[in-house]
Wavefront OBJ file of the C-alpha trace (Angstrom):
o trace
v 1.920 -26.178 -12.394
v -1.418 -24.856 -14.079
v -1.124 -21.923 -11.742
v 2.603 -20.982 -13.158
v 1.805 -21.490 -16.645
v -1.485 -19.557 -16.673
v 0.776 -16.460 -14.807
v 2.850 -16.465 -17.620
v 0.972 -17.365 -20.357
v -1.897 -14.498 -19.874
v 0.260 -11.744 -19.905
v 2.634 -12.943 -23.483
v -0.670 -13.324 -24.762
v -1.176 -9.401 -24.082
v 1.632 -8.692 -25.077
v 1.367 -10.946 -28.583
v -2.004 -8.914 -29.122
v -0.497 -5.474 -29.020
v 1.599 -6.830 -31.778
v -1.408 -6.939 -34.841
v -5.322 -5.379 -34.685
v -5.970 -8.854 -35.939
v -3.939 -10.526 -32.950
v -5.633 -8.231 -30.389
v -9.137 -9.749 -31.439
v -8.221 -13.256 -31.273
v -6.495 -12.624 -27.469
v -9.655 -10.554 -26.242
v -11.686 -13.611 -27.811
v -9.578 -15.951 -26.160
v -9.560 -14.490 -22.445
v -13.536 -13.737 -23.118
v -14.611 -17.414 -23.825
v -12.063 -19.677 -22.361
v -11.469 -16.939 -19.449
v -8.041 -18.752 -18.520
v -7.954 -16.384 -15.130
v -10.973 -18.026 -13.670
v -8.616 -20.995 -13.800
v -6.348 -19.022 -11.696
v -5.634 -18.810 -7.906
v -3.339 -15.900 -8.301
v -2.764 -12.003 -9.396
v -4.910 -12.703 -12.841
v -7.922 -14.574 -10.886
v -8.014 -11.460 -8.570
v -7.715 -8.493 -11.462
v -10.444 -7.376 -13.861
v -8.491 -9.067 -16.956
v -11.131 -9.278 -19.563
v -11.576 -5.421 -19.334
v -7.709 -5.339 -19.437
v -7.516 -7.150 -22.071
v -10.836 -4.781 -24.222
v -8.202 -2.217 -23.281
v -5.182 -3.565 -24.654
v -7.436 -4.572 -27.969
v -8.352 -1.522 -28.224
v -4.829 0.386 -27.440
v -3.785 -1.987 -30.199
v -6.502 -1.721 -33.209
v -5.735 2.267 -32.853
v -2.308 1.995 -32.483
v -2.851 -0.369 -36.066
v -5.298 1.843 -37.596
v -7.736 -0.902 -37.383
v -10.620 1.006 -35.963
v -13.203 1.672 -38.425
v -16.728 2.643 -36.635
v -19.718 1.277 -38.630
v -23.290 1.200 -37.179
v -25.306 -1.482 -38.783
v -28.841 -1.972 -37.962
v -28.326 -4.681 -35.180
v -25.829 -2.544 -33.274
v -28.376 0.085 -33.635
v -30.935 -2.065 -31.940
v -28.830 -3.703 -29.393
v -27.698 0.305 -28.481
v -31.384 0.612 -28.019
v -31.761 -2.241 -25.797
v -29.140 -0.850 -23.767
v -30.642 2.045 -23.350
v -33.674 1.352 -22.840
v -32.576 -1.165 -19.950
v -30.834 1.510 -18.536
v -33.755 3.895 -18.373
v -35.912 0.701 -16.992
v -33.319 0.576 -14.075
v -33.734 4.440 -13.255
v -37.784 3.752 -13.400
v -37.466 0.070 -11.422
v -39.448 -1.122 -8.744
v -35.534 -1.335 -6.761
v -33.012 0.470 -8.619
v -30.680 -0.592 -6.874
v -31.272 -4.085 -7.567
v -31.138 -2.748 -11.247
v -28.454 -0.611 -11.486
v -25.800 -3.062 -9.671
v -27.530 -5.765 -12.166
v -26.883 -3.577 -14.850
v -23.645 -1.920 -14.108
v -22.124 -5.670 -13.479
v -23.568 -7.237 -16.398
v -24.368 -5.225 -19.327
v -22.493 -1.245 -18.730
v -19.290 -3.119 -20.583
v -21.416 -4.038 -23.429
v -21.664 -0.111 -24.523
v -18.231 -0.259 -25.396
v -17.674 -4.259 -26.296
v -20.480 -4.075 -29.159
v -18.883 -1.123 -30.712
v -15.539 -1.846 -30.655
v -16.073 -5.686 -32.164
v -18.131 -3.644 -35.093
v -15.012 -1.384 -35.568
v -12.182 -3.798 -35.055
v -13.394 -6.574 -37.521
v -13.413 -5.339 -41.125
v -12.581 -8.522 -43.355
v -13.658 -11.618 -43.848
v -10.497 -13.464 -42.220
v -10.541 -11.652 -39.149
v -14.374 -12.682 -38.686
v -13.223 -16.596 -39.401
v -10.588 -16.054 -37.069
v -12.491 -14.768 -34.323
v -15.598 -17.373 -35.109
v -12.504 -20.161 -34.829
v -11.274 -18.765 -31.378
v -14.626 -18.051 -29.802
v -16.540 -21.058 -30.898
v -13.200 -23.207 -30.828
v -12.252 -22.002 -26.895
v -15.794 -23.123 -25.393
v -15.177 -26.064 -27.509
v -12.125 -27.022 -25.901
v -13.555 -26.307 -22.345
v -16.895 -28.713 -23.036
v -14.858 -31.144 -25.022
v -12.084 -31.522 -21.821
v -15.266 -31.474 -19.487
v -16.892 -33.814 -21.484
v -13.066 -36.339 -22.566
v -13.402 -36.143 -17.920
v -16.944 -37.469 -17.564
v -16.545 -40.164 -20.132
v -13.595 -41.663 -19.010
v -15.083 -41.744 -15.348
v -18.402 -43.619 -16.689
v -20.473 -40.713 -16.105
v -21.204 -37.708 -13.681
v -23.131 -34.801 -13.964
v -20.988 -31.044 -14.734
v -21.667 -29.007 -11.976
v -18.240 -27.199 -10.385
v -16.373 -28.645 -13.416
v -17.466 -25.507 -15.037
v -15.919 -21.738 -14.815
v -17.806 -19.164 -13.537
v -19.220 -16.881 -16.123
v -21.741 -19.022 -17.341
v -23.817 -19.254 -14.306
v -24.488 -23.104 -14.189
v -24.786 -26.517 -16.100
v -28.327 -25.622 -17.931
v -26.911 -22.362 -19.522
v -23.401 -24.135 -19.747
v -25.207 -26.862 -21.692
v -27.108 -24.440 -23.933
v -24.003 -22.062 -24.823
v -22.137 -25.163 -26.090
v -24.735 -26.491 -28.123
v -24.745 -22.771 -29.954
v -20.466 -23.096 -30.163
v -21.146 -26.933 -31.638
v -23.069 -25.132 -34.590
v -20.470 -22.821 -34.940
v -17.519 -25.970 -34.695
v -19.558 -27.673 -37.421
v -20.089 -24.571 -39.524
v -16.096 -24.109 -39.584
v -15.374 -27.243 -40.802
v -15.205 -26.165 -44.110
v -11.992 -24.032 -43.002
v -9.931 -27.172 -42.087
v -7.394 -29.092 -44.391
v -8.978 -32.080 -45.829
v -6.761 -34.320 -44.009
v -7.169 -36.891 -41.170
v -4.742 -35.226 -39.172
v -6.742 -32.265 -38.658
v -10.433 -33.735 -39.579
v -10.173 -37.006 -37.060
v -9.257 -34.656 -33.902
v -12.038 -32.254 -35.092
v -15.278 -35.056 -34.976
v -13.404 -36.385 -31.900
v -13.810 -32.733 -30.083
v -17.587 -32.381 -31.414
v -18.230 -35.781 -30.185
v -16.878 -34.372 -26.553
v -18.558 -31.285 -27.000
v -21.634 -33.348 -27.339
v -21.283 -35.457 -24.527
v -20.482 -32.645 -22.751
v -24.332 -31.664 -23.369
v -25.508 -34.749 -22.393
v -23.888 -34.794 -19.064
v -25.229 -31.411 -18.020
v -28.538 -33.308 -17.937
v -29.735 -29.899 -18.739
v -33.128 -31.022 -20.491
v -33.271 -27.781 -21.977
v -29.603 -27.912 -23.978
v -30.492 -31.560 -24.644
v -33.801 -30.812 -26.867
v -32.083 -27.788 -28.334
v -29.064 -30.240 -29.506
v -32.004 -32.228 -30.841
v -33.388 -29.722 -32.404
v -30.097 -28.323 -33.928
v -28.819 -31.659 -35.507
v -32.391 -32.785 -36.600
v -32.848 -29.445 -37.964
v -29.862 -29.709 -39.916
v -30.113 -33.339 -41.131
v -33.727 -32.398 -42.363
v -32.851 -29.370 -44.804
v -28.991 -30.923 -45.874
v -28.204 -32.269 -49.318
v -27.754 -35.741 -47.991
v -30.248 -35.812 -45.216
v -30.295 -40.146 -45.108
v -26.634 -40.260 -45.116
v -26.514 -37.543 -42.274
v -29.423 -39.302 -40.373
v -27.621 -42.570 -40.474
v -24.370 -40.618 -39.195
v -26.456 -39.140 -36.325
v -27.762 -42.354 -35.773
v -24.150 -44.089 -35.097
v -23.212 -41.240 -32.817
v -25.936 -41.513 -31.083
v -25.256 -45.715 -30.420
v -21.987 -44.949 -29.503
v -23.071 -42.125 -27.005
v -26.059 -44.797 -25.713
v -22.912 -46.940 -24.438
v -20.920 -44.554 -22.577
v -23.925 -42.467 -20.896
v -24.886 -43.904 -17.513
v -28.238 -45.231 -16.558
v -28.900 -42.247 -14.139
v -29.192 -40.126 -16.888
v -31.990 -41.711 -18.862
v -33.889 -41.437 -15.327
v -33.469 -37.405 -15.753
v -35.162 -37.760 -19.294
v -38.085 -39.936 -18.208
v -39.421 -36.598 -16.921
v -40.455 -35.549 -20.260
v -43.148 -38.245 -20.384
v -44.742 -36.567 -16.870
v -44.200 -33.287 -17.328
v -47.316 -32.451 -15.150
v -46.135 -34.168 -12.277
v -42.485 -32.713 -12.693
v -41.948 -30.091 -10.075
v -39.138 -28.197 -11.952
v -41.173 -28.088 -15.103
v -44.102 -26.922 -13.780
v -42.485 -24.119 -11.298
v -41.208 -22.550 -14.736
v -44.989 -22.151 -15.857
v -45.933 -21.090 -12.799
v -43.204 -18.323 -12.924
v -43.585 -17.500 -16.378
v -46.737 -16.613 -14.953
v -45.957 -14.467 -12.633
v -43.601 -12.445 -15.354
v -46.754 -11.732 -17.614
v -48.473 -10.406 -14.736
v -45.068 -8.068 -13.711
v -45.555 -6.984 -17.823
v -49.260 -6.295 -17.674
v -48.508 -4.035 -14.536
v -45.329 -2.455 -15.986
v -45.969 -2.386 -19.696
v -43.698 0.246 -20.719
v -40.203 0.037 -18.972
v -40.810 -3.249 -17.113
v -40.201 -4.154 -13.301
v -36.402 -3.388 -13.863
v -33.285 -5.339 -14.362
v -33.026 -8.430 -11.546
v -36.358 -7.061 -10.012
v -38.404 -10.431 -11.053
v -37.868 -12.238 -7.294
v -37.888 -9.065 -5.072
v -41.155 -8.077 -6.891
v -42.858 -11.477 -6.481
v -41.886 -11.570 -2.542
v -43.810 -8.176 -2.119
v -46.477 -8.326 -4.908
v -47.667 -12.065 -5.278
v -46.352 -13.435 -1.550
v -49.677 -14.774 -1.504
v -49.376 -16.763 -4.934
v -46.588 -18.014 -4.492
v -47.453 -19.876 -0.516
v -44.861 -22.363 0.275
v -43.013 -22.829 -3.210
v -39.645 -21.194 -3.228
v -39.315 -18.230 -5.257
v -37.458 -18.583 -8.575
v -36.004 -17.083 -11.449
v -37.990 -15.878 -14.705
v -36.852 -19.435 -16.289
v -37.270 -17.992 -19.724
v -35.078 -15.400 -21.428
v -38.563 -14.481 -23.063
v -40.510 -13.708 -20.130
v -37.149 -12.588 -17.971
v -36.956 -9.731 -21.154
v -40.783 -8.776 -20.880
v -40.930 -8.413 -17.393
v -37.839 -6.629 -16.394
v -37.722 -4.397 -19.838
v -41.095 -4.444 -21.067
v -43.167 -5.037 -23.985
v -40.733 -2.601 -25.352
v -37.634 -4.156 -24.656
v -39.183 -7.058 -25.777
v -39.947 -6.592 -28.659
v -36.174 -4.898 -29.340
v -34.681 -8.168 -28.260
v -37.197 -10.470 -30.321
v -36.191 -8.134 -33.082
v -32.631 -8.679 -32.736
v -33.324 -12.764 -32.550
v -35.523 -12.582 -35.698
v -32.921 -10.666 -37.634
v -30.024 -12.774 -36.624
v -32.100 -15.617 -38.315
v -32.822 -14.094 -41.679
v -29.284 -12.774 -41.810
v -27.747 -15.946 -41.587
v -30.330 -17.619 -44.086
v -29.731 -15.102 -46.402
v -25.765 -15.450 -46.127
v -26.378 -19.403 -46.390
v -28.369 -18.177 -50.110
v -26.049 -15.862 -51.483
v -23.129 -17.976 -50.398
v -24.537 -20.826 -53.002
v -24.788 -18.225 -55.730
v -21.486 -16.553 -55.310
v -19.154 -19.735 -54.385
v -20.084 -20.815 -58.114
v -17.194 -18.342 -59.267
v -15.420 -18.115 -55.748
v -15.305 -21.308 -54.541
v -12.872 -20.084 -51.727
v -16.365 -18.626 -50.169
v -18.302 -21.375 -50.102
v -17.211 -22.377 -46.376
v -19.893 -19.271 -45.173
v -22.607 -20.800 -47.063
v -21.674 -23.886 -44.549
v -20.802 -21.358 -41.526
v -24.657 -19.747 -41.988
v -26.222 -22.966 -42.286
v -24.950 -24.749 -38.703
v -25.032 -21.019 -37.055
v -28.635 -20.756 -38.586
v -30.057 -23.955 -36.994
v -27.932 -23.367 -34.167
v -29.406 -20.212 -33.397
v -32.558 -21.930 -34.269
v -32.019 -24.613 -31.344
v -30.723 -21.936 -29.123
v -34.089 -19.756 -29.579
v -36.048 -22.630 -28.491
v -33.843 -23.695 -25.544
v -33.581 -20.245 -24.624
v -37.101 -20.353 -23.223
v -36.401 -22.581 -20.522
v -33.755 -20.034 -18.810
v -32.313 -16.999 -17.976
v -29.610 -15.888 -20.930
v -29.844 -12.209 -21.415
v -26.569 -11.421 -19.835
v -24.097 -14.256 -21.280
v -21.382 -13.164 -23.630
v -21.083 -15.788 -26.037
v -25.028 -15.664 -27.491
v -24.576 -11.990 -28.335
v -20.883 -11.782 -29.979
v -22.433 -15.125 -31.910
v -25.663 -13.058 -32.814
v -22.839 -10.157 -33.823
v -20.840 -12.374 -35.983
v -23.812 -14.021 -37.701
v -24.862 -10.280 -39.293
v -21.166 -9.505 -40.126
v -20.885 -12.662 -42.414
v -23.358 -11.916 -45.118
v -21.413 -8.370 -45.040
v -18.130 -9.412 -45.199
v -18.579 -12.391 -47.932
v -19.919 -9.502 -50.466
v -17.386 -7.312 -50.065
v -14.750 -9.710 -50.516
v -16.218 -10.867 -53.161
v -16.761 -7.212 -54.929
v -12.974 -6.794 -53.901
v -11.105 -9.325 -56.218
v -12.131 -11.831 -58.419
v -11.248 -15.712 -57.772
v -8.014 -16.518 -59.155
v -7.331 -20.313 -59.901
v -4.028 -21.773 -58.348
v -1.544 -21.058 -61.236
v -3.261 -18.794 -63.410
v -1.780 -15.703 -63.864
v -2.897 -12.266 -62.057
v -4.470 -9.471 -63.449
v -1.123 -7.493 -62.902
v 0.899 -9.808 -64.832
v -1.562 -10.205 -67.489
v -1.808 -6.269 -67.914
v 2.222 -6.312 -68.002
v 2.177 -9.104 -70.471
v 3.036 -7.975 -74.284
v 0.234 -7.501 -76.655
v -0.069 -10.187 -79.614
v 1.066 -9.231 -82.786
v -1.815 -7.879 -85.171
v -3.227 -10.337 -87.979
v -2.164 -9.562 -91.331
v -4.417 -8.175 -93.500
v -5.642 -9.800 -96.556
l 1 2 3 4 5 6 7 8 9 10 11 12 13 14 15 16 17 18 19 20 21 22 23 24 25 26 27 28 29 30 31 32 33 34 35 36 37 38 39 40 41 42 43 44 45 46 47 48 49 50 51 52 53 54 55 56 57 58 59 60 61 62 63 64 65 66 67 68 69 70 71 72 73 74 75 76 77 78 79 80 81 82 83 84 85 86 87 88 89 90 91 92 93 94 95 96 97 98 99 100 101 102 103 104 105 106 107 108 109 110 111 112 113 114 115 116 117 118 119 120 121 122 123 124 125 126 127 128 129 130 131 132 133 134 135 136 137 138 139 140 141 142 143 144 145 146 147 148 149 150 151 152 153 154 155 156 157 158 159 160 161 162 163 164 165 166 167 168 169 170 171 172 173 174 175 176 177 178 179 180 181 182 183 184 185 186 187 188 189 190 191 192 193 194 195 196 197 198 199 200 201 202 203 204 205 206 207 208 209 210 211 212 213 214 215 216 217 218 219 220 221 222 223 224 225 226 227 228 229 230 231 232 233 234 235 236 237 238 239 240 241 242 243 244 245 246 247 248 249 250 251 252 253 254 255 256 257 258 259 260 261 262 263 264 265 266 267 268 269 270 271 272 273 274 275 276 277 278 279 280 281 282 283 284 285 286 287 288 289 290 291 292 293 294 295 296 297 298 299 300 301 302 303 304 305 306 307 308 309 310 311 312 313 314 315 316 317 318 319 320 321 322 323 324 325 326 327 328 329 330 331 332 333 334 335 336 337 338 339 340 341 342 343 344 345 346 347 348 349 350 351 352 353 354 355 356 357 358 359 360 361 362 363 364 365 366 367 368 369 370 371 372 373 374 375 376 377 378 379 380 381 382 383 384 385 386 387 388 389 390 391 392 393 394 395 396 397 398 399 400 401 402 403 404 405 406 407 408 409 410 411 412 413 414 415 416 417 418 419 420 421 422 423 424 425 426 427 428 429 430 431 432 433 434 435 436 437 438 439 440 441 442 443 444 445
């Protein structure tokens, strides 16, 4: 049945998204981060549909007049990263390794990151696509997570879909689309119809975390709502809240997984922790010997089996474990510091969207939900930084179309703002006041 309704339903949702620039984002968004075809035993599980679908957005902003090319200072230095990975993969110790890393991973990027510059130009569309984006991982780790709670536990291994590797960097990318939920929430009706279903799906989303027993994604989730408990207006009240969810989660979570955390009180006698510092490691050395353009792209394991065979002895060879040290090594201290640049600039973006948010919802209260949309994605981003360092994330979609969207808000909000003032609900607009009659002139005396 799932199999009939996904062949049907991917291809009206195509053709919906030809119908509006506006409806072409949301699809692309859609097939990007819920990726319905990996679902799919059928035509769409065995066709390159994301890339049809960047070409039917495409096909349909121009069509629209919707494309608008802007190069802001982040797309300038994720260009740069680009390119510079691309001449690292030319100069690697295996291009080949590099160049099939590269042309599978990040070639679609080139024309992704430019494209979501020129297609979004107002503040809805950037809600919209936050909503769909955010809201279809959501709806993948809350189902994941409704599963494993009604069975009394398990751990999320195969009930994942493929583009996110595994349950650590599944674990990690939802805790960065729970920031993003929470940050939206200012969007929603102020109803129970729509705010009980919304706390139910971040409490999923949560457990969904938890059952990853990803140790990484759990401290970041830690770090993310302590974070934002700490610096809120009502950081008791919000502690206490955290504090109930956190009961109720106690009762549902089985036993099995408390074992997983006990590792944090050995982490010396942990094997897994201590092969990432062994390996992070052997990434500093690969930068120190390749300072410039790196090892190359996917290089890190071929290098260590020919260059440090005799470090490494029996253990078995591993990833970079760190997006930090996977970026230094295979890109260099160049590349490295492009893509801490791009990290550090995402930050101050959002904080300073979160400060001018506070000053301009005074007269536009209609923008105050980015003040609350830069807060959650600031501490998010914060917790994903810091989770980040425990795996390998530079190739994931969702982390860079987030980092995207968080230096298009502060954007956006002014120029809405500079484009019409706030209008209370029944006051009259500045065309019917101009058409209104003059009064009368006093009488002189």
């Amino acid at each position: 049945m799932r199999e009939l309704i996904l062949l049907v339903t991917i291809p009206l949702g195509l053709l919906w998204g030809f119908t509006s620039a506006r409806r072409a984002i949301m699809v692309l968004a859609w097939i990007c981060f819920m990726r319905p075809h990996d679902f799919s035993w059928g035509f769409w599980g065995s066709v390159p549909t994301f890339k049809l679908a960047l070409g039917m957005a495409i096909l349909s902003c121009l069509y629209h007049g919707q494309i608008r090319f802007k190069f802001p200072p982040i797309l300038i230095l994720f260009l740069a990263f680009l390119g510079w990975s691309g001449i690292g993969c030319a100069l690697a110790y295996d291009s080949a390794i590099a160049w099939a890393f590269y042309l599978r991973f990040l070639a679609t990027f080139w024309v992704v990151s430019v494209f979501v510059f020129a297609a979004i130009n107002d503040l809805t569309t950037l809600k919209q696509a936050l909503w769909v984006s955010a809201g279809s991982l959501g709806i993948l780790a809350a189902k994941t997570g409704g599963m494993m709670t009604l069975k009394g536990g398990g751990h999320v291994t195969d009930q994942i879909n493929g583009f996110v590797g595994d349950n650590n960097v599944f674990g990690l990318t939802v805790c960065l689309a729970i920031g993003c939920v929470l940050g939206l929430k200012g969007t929603l009706p102020k109803k129970k119809a729509y705010l009980l279903p919304f706390y139910a799906t971040v409490f999923l989303m949560v457990m969904c975390v938890i059952f990853t027993k990803s140790r990484g994604a759990f401290l970041s989730l830690g770090v993310i709502l302590l974070l934002s408990n700490l610096v809120s207006k009502n950081p008791i009240r919000n502690t206490l809240m955290l504090g109930a969810v956190l009961a109720a989660a106690y009762f549902v979570i089985p036993s099995d997984y408390f074992d997983r955390m006990e590792t944090f009180k050995n982490i010396e006698q942990d094997d897994s922790a201590m092969s990432r510092v062994f390996f992070w490691h052997l990434s500093w050395l690969q930068a120190l010997q390749h300072p410039i353009f790196g090892i190359g792209l996917d290089n890190h394991m071929t290098y260590n089996l020919n260059f440090f065979r005799g470090e490494l002895g029996n253990s078995t060879n591993h990833v970079a474990h760190s997006v930090y040290f996977q970026v230094l090594a295979e890109t260099g201290f160049v590349g490295f510091g492009l893509y801490l640049a791009m990290c550090l600039s995402t930050l101050w973006a959002l904080h300073r969207a979160h400060g001018r948010s506070r000053v301009l919802s005074s007269k536009r209260p209609d923008l105050a939900w980015v003040g609350t949309a830069a807060f959650w994605m600031r501490n998010s981003f914060i917790g994903y930084m810091f989770g980040s360092a425990f795996l390998n994330m530079l190739v994931f979609d969702f982390p860079w179309f987030f980092i995207w969207f968080s230096h298009m808000l502060g954007p956006m909000m002014e120029r809405e703002y500079a484009r019409k003032p706030f209008r209370k609900k029944g006051a009259p607009s500045a065309e019917k006041k101009a058409a209104e009659p003059l009064p009368p002139p006093a009488a002189s005396t």
